[in-house]
N, C-alpha and C positions, 0 to 999 in steps of 0.2 A: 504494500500500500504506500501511494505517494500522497502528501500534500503541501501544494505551493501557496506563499503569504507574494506579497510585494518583496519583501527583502531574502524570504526563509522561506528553503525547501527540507521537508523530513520522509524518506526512505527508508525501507524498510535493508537493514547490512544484515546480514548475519557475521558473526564474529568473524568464521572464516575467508570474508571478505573483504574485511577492514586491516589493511596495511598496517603490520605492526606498529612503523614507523610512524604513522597518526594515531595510534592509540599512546606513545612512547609522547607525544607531541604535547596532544591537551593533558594528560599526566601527567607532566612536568612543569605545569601553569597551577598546579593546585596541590603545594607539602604540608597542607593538611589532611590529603586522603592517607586510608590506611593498607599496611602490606596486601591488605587483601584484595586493591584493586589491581596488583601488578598482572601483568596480560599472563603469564605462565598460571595463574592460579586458576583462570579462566579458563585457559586450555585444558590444562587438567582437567578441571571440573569436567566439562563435555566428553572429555575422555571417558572418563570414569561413571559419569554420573545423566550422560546427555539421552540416553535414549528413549526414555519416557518422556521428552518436551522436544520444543520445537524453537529454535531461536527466530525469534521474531523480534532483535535486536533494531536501533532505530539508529540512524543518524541524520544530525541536521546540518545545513550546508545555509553557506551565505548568498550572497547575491551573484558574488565573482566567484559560487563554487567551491570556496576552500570550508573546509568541515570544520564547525563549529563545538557539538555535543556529541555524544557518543551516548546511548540508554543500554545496556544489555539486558535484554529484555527474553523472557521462554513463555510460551504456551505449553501449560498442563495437559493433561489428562481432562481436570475437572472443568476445563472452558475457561481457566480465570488465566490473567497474566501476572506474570509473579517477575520480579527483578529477576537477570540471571544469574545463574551458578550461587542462590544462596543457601543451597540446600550443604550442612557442615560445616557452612561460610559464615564468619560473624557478625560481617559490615557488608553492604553491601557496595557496590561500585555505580559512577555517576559522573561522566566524565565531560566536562564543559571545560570549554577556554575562559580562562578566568581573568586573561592578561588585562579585560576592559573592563569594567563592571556596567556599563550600557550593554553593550554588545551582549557582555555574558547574561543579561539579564533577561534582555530580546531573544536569545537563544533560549534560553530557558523556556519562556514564555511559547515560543513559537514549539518547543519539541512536548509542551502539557495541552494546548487545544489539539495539535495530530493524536497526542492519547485519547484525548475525551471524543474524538469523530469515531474510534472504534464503541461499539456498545456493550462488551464483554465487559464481565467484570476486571478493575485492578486490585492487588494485594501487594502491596511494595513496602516490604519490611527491611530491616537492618541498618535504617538511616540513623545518621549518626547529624547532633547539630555542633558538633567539633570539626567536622569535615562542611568547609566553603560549599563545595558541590552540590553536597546533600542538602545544606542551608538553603542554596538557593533553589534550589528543585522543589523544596517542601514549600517555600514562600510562594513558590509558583503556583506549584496546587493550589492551596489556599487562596491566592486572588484569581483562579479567572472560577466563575460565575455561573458554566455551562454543568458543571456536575458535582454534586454535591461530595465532599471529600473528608474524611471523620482521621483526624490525628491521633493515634492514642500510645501510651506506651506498651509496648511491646516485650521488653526485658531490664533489668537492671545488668549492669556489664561494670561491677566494681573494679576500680582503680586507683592506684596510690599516685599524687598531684607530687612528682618532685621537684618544684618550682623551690630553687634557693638550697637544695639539698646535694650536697657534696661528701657526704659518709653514708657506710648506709648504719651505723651507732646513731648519727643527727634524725633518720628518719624513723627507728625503735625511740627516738625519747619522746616525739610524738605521741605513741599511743601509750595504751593501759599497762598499768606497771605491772599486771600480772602475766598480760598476754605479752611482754615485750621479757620478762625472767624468761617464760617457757623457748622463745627464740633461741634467745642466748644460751638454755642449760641445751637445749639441743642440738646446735652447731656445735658447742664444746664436744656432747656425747658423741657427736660425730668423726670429727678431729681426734679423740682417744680410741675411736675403733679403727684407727687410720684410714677412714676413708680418703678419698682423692676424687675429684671433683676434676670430669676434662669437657672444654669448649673447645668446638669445631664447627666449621661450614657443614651444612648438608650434603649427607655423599650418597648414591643412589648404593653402596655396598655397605651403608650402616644404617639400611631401614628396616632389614631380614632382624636385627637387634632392636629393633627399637617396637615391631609389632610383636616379638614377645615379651617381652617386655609392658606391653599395651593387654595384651592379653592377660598375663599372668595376673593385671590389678583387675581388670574389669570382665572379662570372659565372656558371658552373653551379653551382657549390658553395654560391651563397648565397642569397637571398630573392629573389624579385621576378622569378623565369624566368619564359622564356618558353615557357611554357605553363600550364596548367590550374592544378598548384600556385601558381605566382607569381602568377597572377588571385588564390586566394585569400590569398596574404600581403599584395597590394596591397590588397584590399578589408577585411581585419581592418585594416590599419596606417591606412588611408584612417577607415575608423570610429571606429579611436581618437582619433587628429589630431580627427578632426569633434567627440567625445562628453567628450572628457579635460577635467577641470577646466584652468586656467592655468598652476596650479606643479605639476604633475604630470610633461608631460614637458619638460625644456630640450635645445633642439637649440644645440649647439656646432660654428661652420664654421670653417675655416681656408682663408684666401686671402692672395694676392695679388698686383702686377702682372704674373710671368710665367706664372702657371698661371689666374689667376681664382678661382674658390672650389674646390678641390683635394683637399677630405676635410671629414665632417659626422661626427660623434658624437650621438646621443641617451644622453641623461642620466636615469632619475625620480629622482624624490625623494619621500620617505615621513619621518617626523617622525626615523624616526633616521640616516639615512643616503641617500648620491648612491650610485645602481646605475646603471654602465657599459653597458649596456643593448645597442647593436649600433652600427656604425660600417662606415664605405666611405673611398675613395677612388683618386684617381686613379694607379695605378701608374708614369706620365711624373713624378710630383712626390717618389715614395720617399726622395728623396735629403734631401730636408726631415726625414724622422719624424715623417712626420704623425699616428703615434701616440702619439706620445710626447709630442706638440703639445697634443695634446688630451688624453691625460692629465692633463698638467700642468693644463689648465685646470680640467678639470673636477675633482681634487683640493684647487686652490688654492676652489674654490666650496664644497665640502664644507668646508674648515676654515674659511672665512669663516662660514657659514651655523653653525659649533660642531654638526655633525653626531658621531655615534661613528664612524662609519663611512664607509672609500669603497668597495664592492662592485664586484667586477667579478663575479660571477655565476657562473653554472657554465662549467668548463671549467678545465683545467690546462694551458695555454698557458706557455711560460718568459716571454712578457714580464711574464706576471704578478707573479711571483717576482722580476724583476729587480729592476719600483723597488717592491720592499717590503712586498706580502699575503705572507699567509700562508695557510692553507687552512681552511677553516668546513666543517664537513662539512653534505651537504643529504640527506637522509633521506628512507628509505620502508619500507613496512612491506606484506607481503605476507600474503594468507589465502586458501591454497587452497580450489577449490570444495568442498562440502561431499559 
């Protein structure tokens, strides 16, 4: 489906049609989106995850042609359109030229009346108002007039604000002096089991470790069953490892001499913040906190690296709140069929 404004044309791309190097383009006009909008995650995704939708991704185009927005966009099963690739995805992606704020705003505007000419239902979850893009996409919704559009929250996606935080001791005296002791006796207990704590880029021959690993914490409940579904989380996760730039994802493991490597963390990172992304391990080793192991780690990397942000992503879990987020709300916005 086309439709042309005076200034603004919006087409229907499918991802696979859209030149990296323009998705690579308007991404780089907005370091407020998060790792999850990098195009390798989106590849994946459809890899793994595409065959029950239909991309019916959008892009919009200026007067003289040069592409302005990018939507990724899937057709269900159920008839609704849902953002793409956010199924396992925490954030979703929204990609405008942000260099203008007229322009981007006109874009905006010009790629939410092409949505509302279709009469299917929308369900566009995982916006974030931390991310430009999303800010401006949801403002858009909300002013034009043709369909009625209901904001609501979606998730709590707790996160520790390290604004002015350069130890990670300064960010423990923040919180509750009982939940900031059990840190500290734990990392100690740690360090006297001799654990060893290693950071590395993602490598596609350290994911065979890292789903059992995922396995041995969660088993049915988690990624990588044994069956159909878990083919597909092994083949999205196997594509990303393969497609991801270097500093995209960091795998953090915790070993040592009586369990071996005993629990893995995955990490991204995006310009302003470390997202806690998914984690396993070995239930014989509990007695470590091997969460909390890696926590530490991976926060002590976020304030090295002078991030804002450590993310642990959607979900209201208490250990979140223990050592120290607080809750970000993640957003969606819904439009009945017409």
């Amino acid at each position: 489906m086309t439709s042309t404004t005076i200034a603004w044309t919006v087409r229907t791309l499918p991802l696979a049609e859209l030149p990296a190097s323009e998705w690579e383009r308007l991404l780089a006009t907005n370091p407020t989106a998060s790792a999850f909008s990098n195009r390798a995650v989106h590849e994946a995704w459809w890899i793994g995850y595409g065959a029950e939708a239909t991309d019916i991704s959008l892009a919009v185009y200026d007067a003289a042609g040069a592409l302005y927005a990018y939507l990724p966009l899937m057709l269900r099963p159920d008839g609704v359109r849902y953002l793409g690739a956010t199924y396992h995805i925490d954030y979703a992606t929204v990609l405008i030229d942000l260099e203008n704020t007229e322009s981007a705003t006109a874009a905006a505007d010009a790629l939410v009346a092409h949505l509302f000419t279709d009469t299917a239902a929308l369900d566009l979850r995982r916006l974030r108002r931390a991310d430009n893009a999303h800010e401006l996409f949801m403002s858009a919704l909300a002013h034009n007039g043709t369909r009625a559009a209901t904001l609501t929250v979606e998730d709590p996606a707790p996160a520790i604000d390290l604004t002015n935080i350069t130890t990670f001791d300064e960010h423990l005296e923040r919180i509750d002096k009982k939940d900031r002791h059990e840190i500290r006796r734990k990392v100690r207990r740690g360090e006297g089991a001799g654990v060893m704590i290693t950071t590395k880029p993602h490598a596609v021959d350290d994911l065979a470790e890292f789903i059992k690993l995922h396995r041995a914490r969660w088993g049915h409940h988690g990624l990588f069953t044994d069956d159909e579904k878990g083919a597909r989380d092994e083949a999205f996760m196997r594509e990303l490892f393969a497609r991801a730039p270097e500093d995209l994802i960091t795998l953090i493991v915790a070993r040592n001499l009586e369990f071996g490597a005993f629990a893995a963390g995955l990490f991204l990172r995006d310009a302003t913040g470390i997202r806690y992304w998914n984690a396993g391990g070995e239930l014989a080793a509990r007695a470590l906190s091997p969460g909390i192991l890696l926590f530490a780690h991976g926060l002590q990397m976020a304030i090295s690296e002078h991030k804002e942000t450590f993310d642990f992503l959607r979900g209201n879990e208490n250990y979140k709140y223990e050592v120290g987020a607080a809750d970000v709300d993640v957003l969606m916005v819904t439009v009945p069929a017409a």
